[in-house]
N, C-alpha and C positions, 0 to 999 in steps of 0.2 A: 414432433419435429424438435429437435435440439437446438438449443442457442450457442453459438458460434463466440469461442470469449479468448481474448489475446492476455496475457497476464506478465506485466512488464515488476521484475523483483530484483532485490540485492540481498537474495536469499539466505537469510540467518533462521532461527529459530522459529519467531510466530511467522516468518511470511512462509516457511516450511509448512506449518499447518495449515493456513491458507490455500497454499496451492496443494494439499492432500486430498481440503476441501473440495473444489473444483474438481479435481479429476475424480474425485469420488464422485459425485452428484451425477445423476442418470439424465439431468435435464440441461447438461453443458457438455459441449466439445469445446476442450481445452485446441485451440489450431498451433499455439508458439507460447513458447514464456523467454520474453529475455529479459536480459541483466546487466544491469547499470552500478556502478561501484557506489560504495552506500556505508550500511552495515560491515561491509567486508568488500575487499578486492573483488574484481569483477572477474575474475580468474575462479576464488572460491564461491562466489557466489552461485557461477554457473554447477560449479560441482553439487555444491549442497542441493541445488533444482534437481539437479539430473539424478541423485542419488534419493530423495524425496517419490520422485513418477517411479524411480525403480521399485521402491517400496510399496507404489499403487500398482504394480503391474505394469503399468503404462508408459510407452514408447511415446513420447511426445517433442519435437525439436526443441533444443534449448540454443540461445544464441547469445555472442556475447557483443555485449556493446561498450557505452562510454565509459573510459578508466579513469574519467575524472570531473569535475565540476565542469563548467561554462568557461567561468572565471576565478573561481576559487582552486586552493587548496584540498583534498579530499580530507574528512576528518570521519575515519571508519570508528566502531562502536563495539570493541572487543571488552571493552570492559562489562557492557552489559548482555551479550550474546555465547561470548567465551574466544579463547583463541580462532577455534574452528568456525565460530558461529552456530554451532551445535553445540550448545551448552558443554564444552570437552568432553564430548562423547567420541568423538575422533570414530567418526564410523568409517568402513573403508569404502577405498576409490569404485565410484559408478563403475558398471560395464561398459557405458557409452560417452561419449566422447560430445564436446558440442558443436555445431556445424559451422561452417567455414564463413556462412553469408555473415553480416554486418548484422546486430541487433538492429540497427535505424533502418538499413535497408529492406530487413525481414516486416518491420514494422510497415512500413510504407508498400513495399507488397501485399503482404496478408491482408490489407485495409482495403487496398483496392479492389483487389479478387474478392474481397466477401463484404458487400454492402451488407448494412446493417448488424454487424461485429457488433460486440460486447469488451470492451475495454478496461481493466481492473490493474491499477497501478498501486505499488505496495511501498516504494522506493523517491527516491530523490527521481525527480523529475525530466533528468538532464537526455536520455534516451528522446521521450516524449517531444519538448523540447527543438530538439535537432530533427527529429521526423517530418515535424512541421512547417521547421522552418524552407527546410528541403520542399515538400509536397503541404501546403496549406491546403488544399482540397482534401484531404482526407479527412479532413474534419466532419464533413458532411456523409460521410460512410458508417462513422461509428454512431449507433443508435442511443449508447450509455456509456460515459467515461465515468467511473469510479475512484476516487482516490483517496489512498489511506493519506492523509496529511491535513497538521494545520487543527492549530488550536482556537476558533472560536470564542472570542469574550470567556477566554477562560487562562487556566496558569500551563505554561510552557513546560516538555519533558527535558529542554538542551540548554533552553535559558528558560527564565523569567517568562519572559514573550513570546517561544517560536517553539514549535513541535521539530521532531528531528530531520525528517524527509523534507519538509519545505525548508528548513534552514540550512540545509548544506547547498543547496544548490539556489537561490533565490531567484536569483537571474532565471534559470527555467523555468522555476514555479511562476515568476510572472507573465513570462511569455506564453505558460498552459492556462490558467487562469485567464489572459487576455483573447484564448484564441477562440475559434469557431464551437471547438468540442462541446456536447452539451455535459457538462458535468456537474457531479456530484461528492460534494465534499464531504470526507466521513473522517470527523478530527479524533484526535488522541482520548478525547473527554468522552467519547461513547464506551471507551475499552473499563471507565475504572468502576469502583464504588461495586455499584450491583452488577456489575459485566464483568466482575474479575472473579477467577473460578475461588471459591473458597482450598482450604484444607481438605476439607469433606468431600466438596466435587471432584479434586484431585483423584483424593484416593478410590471415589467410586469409577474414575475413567482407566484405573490402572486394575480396578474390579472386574474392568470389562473381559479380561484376559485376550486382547486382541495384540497381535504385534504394532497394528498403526496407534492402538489407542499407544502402548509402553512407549511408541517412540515418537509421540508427540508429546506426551509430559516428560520421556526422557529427553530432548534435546531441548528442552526448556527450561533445564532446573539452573542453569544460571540465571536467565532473564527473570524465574522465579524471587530468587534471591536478589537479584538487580532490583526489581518493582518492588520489595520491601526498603531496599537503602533508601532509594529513591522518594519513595512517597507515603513510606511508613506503612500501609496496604498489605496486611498476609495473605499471601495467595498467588494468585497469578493472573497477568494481564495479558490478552492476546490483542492490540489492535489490530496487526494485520487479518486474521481470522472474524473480527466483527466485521472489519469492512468486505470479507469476503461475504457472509452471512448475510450482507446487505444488498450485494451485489446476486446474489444468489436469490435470496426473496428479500424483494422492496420493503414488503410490508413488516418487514424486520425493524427499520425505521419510524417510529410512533410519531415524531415530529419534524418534521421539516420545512423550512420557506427558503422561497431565494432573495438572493440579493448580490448588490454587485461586493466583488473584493478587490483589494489591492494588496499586494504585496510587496512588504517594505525590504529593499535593497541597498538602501545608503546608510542606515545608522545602523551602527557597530551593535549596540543598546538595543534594538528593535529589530535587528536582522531577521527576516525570512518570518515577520510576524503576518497574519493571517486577517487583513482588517478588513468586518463585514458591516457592511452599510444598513445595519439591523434596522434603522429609524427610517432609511430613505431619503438622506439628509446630503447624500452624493450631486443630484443635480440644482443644487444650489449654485446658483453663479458664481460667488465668492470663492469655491473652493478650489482645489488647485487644480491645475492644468491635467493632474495624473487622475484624479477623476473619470475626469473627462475620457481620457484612457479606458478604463475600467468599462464605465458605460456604454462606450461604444462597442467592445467587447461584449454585450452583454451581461442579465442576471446569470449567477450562478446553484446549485442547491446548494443549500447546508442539512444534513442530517446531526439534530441538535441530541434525540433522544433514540434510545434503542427501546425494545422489549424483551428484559434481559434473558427470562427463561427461555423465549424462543430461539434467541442466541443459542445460547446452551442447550435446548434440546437438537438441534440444526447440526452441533458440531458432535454431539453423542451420537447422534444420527449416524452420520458420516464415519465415525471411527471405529461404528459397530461390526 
């Protein structure tokens, strides 16, 4: 029996391989992928989904949603993805077109109609977010919420402090984070170090002589080049694809606990930072009121550590 997985993106470069992932995997039905403005306009984002399943073969709905934050300004990510968000590979226009329903409402549908979904978010939050707020009962549908976002006691890709998808939108990150979903946090800090494909591995995936393998290293040769400015790191970083690799098999994840979070909103300095109650030190009386928040919300997971090769074997897998 197949598991049943909704995949909400602002499709650029690694969430392309992640949702290749997915629809490659024999043990998921992809039912919707929609798209929340992020990475790139919600306009291109849809395209690059739609043009990604075409590359799998696969007919799958793509829908568009929020064109912009909660309450922010949108702040897309072309410097690091390319104009296109295909590393300017400027590949041409999908054959299909995206469907007319509302990302939120497609959401809020699909959820209902299929208890025990599978939920894998790659994007700013803000889709998620409004689903909710609309139908909070669907909370209780989804079996696994997945999210690429959010730097754990560690260093930020946008600031200092905050990973990119939880920082654009804050405001939603803390309304997902406070809500029913049972989820699972898969931060920026699983993707680097020994999860980032070397030189070598590169070149053994362009070895493969597949078209999906050339055009997932080809639409990521800027993000290639961006993870070196960025963090010094030769090679290439996929977070969206570990998180997918995780959502795909758990046991991809070697370490995880939960714990409650909160997500910071008000300082400029700390925006959309990802703060885990690692010690347990939240239901203290003293602490603030926003706590209290948090934990009535519930624990949430963190997945702190991967197992890199199986990463990597999962995604050769897939692009063979």
């Amino acid at each position: 029996m197949t598991r049943k997985m909704i995949i909400d993106t602002d499709t650029a470069s690694d969430d392309a391989v992640a949702i290749l992932m997915a629809l490659r995997s024999p043990e998921v039905d992809v039912l919707a992928i929609t798209v929340v403005a992020g990475n790139m306009p919600v306009e291109r984002g849809a395209r690059n989904a739609l043009y990604t399943a075409e590359m799998c073969g696969v007919e799958v709905p793509v829908y568009l949603g929020a064109a912009a934050p909660l309450l922010r300004e949108i702040q897309h990510a072309y410097w690091f993805h390319g104009e296109d968000g295909m590393g300017n590979q400027h590949y041409p226009a999908p054959q299909r077109q995206p469907e007319t329903t509302h990302a939120v409402d497609a959401l809020i549908e699909t959820i209902k109609a299929h208890p025990g979904v599978e939920l894998v978010t790659l994007a700013p939050l803000t889709n998620i977010a409004l689903a909710l707020a609309r139908a909070p009962e669907i909370a209780a549908n989804v079996s696994r919420c997945v999210v690429m976002g959010g730097a754990p006691a560690t260093a930020g890709n946008v600031t200092p402090a905050a990973e990119y998808n939880i920082w654009v939108d804050p405001e939603a990150a803390r309304m997902v984070f406070h809500s029913a979903l049972p989820l699972e946090m898969v931060g920026w800090q699983t993707s680097r170090y020994p999860a980032i494909l070397t030189p070598e591995e590169i070149a053994g995936v362009y070895n493969m002589g597949t078209p999906l393998a050339k055009f997932a290293m080809d639409c990521n040769r800027r993000a290639r080049e961006a993870t070196e400015e960025q963090s010094g790191e030769v090679g290439l970083g996929l977070p969206d694809p570990v998180a997918m690799a995780v959502a795909l098999d758990p046991t991809i994840c070697t370490r995880r606990s939960d714990h409650y979070v909160e997500i910071e909103t008000e300082n400029d300095l700390t925006r959309g930072m990802t703060i885990v109650d690692v010690l347990g030190v939240a239901e203290d009386e003293r602490n603030s009121p926003l706590w209290r928040q948090a934990i009535h919300a519930g624990r949430k997971t963190i997945c702190w550590e991967i197992d890199a090769p199986r990463w990597k074997a999962l995604l050769y897998e897939l692009l063979g």
